[in-house]
C-alpha positions as CSV (number, residue, x, y, z in Angstrom):
1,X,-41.9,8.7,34.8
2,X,-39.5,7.2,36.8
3,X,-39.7,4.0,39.1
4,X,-39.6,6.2,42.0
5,X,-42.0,8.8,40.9
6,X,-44.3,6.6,40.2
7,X,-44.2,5.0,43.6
8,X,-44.6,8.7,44.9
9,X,-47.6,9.4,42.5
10,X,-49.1,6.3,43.7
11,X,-48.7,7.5,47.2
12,X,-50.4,10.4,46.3
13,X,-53.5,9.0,44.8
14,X,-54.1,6.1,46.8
15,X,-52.9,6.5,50.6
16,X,-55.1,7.6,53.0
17,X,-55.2,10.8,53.9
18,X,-53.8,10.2,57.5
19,X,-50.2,8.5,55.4
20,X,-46.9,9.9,55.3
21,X,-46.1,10.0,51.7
22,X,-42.6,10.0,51.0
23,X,-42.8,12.7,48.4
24,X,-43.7,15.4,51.1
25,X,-40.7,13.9,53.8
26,X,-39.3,16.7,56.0
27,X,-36.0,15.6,55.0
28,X,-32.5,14.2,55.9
29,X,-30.3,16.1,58.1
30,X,-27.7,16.2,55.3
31,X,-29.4,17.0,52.0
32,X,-28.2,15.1,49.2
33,X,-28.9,16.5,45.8
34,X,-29.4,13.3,43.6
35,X,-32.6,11.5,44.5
36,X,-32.9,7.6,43.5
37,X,-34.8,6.8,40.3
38,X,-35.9,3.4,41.7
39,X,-36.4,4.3,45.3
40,X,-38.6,6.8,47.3
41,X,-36.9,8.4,50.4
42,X,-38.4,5.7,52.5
43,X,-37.5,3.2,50.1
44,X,-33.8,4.4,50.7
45,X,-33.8,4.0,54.3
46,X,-35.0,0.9,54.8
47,X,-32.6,-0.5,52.4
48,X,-30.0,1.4,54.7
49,X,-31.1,-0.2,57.6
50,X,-31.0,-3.5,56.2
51,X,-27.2,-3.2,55.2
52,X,-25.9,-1.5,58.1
53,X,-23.6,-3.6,60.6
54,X,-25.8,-2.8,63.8
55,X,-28.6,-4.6,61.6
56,X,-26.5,-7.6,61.2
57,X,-25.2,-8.1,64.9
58,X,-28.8,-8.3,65.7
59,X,-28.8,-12.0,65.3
60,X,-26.5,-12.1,67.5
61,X,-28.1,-10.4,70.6
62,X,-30.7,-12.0,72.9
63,X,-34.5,-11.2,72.6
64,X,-35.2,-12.8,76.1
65,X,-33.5,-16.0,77.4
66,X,-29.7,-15.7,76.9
67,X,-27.5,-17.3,75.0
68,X,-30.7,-20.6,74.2
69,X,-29.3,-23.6,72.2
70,X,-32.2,-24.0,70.3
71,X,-32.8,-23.0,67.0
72,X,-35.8,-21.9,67.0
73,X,-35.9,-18.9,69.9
74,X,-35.7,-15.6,68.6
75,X,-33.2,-13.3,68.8
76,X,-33.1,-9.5,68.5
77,X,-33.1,-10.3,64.8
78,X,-36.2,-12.3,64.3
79,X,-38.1,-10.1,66.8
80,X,-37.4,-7.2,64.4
81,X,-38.5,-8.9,61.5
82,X,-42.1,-10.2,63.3
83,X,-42.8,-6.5,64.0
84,X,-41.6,-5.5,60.5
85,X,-44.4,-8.2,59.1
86,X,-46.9,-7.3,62.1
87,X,-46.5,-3.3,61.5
88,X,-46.8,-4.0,57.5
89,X,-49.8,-5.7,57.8
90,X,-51.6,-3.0,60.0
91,X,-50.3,-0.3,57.9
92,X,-51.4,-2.1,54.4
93,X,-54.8,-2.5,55.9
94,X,-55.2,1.3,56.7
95,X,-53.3,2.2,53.1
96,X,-50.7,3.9,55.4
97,X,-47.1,3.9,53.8
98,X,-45.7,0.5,54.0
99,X,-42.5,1.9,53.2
100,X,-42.0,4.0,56.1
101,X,-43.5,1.7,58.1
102,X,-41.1,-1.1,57.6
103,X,-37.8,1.0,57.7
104,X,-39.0,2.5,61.0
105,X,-39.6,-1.7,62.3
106,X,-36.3,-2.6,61.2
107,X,-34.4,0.3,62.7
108,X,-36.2,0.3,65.9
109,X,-34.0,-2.1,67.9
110,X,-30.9,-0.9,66.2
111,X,-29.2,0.5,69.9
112,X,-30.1,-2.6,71.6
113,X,-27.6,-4.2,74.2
114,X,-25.9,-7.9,74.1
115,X,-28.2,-9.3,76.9
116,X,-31.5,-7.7,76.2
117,X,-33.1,-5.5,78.7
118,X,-30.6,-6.8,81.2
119,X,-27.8,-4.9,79.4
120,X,-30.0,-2.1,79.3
121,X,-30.9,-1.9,82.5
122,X,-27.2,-2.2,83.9
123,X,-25.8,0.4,81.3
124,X,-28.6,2.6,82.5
125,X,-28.1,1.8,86.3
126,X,-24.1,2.6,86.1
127,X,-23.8,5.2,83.4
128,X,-24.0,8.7,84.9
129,X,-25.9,9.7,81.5
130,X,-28.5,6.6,81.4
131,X,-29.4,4.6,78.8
132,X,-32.4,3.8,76.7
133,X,-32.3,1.5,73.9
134,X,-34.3,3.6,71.5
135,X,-32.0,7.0,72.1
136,X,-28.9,4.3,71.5
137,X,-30.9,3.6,68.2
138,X,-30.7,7.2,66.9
139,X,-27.4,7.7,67.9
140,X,-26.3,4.4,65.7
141,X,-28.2,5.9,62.3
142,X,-26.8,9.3,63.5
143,X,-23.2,9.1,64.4
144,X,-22.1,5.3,64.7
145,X,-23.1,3.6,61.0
146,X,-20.8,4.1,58.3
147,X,-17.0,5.5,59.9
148,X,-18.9,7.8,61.7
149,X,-21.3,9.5,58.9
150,X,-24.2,7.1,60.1
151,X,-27.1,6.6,58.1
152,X,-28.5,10.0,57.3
153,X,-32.3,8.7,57.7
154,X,-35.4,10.9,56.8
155,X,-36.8,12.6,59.7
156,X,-40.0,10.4,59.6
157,X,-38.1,7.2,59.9
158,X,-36.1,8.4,63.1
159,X,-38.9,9.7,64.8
160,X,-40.6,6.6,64.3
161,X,-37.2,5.0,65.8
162,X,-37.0,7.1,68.7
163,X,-40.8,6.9,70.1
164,X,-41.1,3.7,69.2
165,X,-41.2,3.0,73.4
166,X,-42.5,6.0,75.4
167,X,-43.7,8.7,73.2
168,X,-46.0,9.1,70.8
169,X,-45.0,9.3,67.1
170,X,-45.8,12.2,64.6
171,X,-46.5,9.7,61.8
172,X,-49.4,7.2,62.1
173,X,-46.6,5.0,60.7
174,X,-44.7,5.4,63.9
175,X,-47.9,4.4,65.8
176,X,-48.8,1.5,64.4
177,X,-44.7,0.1,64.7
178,X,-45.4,0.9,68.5
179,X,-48.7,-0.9,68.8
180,X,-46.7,-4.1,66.4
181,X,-43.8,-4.1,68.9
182,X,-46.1,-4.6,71.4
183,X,-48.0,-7.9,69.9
184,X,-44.7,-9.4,68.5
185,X,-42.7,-9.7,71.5
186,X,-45.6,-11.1,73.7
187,X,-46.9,-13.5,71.5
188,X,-43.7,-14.7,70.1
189,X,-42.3,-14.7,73.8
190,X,-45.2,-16.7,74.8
191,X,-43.9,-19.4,72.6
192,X,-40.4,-19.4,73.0
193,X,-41.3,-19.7,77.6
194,X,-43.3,-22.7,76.0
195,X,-40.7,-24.2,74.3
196,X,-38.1,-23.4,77.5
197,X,-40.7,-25.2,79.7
198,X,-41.4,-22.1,81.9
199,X,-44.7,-22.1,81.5
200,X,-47.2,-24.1,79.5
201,X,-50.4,-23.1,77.3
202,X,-52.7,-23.9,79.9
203,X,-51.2,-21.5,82.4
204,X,-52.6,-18.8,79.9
205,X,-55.0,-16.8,81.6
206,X,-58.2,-17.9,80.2
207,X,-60.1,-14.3,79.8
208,X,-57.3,-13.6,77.5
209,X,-57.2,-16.9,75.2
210,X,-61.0,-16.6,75.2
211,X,-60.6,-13.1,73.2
212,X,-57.8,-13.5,71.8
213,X,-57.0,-17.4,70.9
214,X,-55.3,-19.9,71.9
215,X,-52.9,-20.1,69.3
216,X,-50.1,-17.3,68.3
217,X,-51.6,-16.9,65.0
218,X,-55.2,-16.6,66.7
219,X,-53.8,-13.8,68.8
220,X,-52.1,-11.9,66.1
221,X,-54.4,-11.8,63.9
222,X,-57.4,-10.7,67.1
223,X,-54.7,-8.0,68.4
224,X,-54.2,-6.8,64.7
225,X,-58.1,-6.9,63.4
226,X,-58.8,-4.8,66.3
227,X,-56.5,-1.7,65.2
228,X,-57.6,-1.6,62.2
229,X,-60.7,-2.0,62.8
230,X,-60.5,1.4,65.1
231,X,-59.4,2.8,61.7
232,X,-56.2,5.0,61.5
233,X,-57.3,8.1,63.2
234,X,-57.3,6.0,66.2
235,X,-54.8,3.2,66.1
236,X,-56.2,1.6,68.9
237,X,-57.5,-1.6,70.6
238,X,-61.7,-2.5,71.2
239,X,-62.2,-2.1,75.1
240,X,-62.8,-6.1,75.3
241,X,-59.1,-6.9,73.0
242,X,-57.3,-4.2,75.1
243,X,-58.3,-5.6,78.7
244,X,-57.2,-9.1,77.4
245,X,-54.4,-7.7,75.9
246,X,-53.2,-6.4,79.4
247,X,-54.3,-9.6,81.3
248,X,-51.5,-11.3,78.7
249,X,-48.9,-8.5,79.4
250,X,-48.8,-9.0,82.8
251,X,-49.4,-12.6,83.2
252,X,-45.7,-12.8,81.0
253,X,-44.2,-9.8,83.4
254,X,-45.1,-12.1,86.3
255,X,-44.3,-15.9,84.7
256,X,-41.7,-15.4,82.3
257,X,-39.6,-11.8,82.6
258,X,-39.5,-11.8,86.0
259,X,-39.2,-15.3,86.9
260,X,-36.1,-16.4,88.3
261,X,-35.3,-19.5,85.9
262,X,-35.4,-16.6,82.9
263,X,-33.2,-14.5,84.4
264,X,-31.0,-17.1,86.6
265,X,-28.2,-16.3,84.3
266,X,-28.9,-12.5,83.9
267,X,-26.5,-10.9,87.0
268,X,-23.9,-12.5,85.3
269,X,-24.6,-10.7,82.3
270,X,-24.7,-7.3,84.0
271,X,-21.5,-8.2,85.7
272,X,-19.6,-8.8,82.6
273,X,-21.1,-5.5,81.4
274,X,-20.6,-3.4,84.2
275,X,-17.0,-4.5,84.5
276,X,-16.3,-3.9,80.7
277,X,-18.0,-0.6,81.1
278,X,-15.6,0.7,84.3
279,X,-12.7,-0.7,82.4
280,X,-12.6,0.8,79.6
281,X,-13.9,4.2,81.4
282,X,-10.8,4.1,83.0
283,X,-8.8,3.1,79.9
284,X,-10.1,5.2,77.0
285,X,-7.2,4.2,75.5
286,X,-8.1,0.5,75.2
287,X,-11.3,1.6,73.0
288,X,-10.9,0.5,69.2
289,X,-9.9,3.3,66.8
290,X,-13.3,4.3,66.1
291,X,-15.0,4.7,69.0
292,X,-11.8,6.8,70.2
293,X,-12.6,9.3,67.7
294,X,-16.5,8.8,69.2
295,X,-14.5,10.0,72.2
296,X,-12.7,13.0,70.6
297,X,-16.6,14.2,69.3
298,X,-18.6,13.8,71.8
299,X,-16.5,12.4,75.3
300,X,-15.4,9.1,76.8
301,X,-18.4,7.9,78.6
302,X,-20.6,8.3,75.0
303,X,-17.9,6.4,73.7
304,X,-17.7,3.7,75.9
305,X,-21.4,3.2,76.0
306,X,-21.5,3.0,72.1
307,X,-18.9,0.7,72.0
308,X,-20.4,-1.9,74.7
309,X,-24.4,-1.5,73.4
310,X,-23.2,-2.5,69.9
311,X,-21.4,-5.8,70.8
312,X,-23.5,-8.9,70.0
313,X,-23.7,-11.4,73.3
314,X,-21.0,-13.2,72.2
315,X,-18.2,-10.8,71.3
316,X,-19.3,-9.0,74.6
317,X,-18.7,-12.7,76.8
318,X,-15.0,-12.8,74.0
319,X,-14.4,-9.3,75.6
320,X,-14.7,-9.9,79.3
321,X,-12.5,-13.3,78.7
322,X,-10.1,-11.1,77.1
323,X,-9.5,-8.5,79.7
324,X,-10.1,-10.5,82.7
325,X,-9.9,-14.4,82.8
326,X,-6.3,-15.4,82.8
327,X,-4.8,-17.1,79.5
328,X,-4.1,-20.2,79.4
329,X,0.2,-21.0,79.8
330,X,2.1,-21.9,76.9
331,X,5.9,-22.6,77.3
332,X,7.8,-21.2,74.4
């Protein structure tokens, strides 16, 4: 028996009944006739995920205050990795597969923009198609990743990618990455507006740190106990941990995302972006090599929106310099 068929007997024995199991996946959309010895199907993807480019520029693209000094704020990077551990945990607890589970946490920000939701939001505002982060996502393991091949995911793992915002997943695996998107970004959010000064523990609204702690690690591990204690037919909060939960949400939609020191710097960003985006709409021709053949495949708008949603924060600010800030003089 081989490494991988034991993993899948394991699965098979030991999973709950509501699991995916890898040895039943619907498949990639190009079949590829030698499977792994060490590696299940999910195994495989996650490991694809991991060493794609779009997972390394993630370090480099803002989670929610742009462009901090600080070491310690997260990034799109870290984000991903607290919902990876989050979504693991939840899924080990309700002996769902931790495999899929994980590749679909690391993939799930994979389309996001330099600037955050600000990019997303101007890319959506000026492009005639729209844009959402998590279509952006499938399109980079379907079309972008490897010269144009992309990633060639199981159909579990993108489905988990792509309803990872607004939809519901067919896996529970997809579910619970959902529900551990969710508890990263406002808890670890919640510390990072500490650390920038914008607000401070005590504005937390009490009804909330009563149920759920006062500490991060108090409200993780409240948010987290409560889903699995629902079990995973349900996946879902107690009535008490979800009205608390809510209470949080929106005290950091009114204090922190929306507040005007956060996003003082934001307009900016969806300058620069909206000013790449018309320029190179009107110069196709400017587009590096591989996005024109993006062009040539699908059309020059895709194209262009591919190219601008992969650039980190930084080479998107080197790009705007580039094309529209006057070079220094140099006398020959």
């Amino acid at each position: 028996m081989t490494p991988r068929e034991y993993t899948e007997n394991m699965e098979k024995n030991v999973l709950s009944p509501l699991a995916a199991r890898s040895a039943e996946t619907k498949g990639r959309s190009r079949p590829e006739n030698k499977p792994d010895t060490l590696r299940t199907d999910f195994q495989r993807d996650r490991d694809r995920i991991i060493h794609c480019n779009a997972f390394a520029r993630l370090k480099r693209k803002t989670q929610v205050f742009l462009n901090p000094t600080g070491d310690h704020y997260r990034t799109r990077l870290t984000h991903t990795l607290e919902v990876s551990q989050i979504a693991r945990t939840i899924s080990r607890a309700l002996r769902l597969n931790e495999d899929l589970t994980e590749a679909i946490a690391l993939g799930h920000d994979l389309g996001h923009t330099p600037f955050g939701h600000a990019g997303e939001q101007i890319l959506n505002d000026v492009s005639s198609k729209g844009f959402k982060h998590y279509e952006q996502s499938i399109r980079v393991v379907e079309y972008i990743e490897k010269g144009g091949r992309g990633l060639n995911l199981t159909h579990e793992v993108k489905d988990g990618i792509l309803k990872h915002t607004d939809m519901v997943a067919e896996t529970r695996e997809g579910r619970v990455v959902r529900l551990a998107d969710v508890i990263a970004y406002i808890n670890h959010d919640i510390e990072d507006a500490i650390r920038a000064g914008v607000i401070s523990a005590g504005d937390l609204p009490r009804f909330a740190t009563d149920v759920l702690g006062k500490t991060k690690s108090q409200r993780i591990t409240s948010l987290v106990s409560s889903i699995v204690e629902s079990g995973a037919e349900k996946l879902c909060y107690s009535e008490e941990v979800a009205k608390a939960k809510d209470e949080l949400s929106a005290f950091m939609f009114a204090n922190v995302y929306r507040n005007p020191v956060c996003k003082s710097e934001e307009s900016k960003a969806k300058t620069m972006i909206e000013m790449l985006y018309r320029y190179f709409m009107d110069r196709p021709e400017k587009l590096p090599d591989e996005y024109k053949l993006l062009s040539e495949r699908f059309d020059v708008e895709t194209a262009v929106l591919d190219y601008i949603a992969g650039m980190s924060d930084g080479y998107c600010t080197r790009a705007f310099m580039e094309i529209f800030v006057p070079k220094d003089w140099e006398r020959i």
